[in-house]
N, C-alpha and C positions, 0 to 999 in steps of 0.2 A: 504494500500500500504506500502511498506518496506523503513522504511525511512534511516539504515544504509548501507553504502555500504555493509559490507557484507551483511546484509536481501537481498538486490538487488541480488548480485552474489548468493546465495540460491535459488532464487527466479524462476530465471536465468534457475540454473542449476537443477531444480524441470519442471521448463516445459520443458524442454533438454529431461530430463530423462522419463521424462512422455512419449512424443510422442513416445521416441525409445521405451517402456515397451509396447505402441499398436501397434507398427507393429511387435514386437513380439508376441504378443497375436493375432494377426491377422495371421501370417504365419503358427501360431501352429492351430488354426480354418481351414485357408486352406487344412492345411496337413489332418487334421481329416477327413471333406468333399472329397476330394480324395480319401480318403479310403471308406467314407463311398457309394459313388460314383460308384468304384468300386465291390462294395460289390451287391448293388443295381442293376447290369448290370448282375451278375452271370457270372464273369472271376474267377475264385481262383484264379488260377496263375496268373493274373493281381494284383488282390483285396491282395495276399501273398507279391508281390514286391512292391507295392507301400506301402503295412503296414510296410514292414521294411523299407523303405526311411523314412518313416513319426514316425515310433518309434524313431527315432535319434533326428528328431524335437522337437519332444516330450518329451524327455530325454536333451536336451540343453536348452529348456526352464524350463522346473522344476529348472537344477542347477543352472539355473542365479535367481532363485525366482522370476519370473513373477509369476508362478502357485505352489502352493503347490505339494512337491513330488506327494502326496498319492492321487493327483488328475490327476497328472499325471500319476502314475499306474493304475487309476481307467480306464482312457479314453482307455490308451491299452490292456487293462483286456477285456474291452466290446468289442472293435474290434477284440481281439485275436476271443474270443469263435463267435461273429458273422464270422467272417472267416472260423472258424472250424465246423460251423452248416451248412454251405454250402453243398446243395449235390454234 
């Protein structure tokens, strides 16, 4: 346990920060599932508008560093071409 006030206020502001980094990691999850969701149904034009709702997601959480960029362009990379394999 942290015995100086700051360690506390650290301590503090580590579980603050924690929860908010999982329901960001959680909304970016949702967003994906949506898409992927959609994809699954055989709408494009569905499965098209909700992939660009959900890229913005996905690109706001990369620049706060919850996820690394480049995994962030991976998950849209995959849903782009599963979109585009669509017949």
């Amino acid at each position: 346990m942290a015995n100086t006030a700051q360690a506390r206020k650290r301590a503090k502001q580590a579980d603050k920060q924690h929860a908010h980094n999982t329901t960001l990691r959680s909304e970016l999850r949702t967003a994906i599932k949506k898409v992927v969701k959609a994809i699954e149904a055989g709408d494009k034009a569905a499965a098209q508008s909700v992939f660009t709702a959900s890229t913005s997601v996905v690109d706001s959480i990369a620049d706060k560093k919850i996820i690394h960029k480049n995994k962030a362009a991976r998950h849209k990379s995959r849903l782009s071409a599963a979109i585009k394999a669509m017949a």
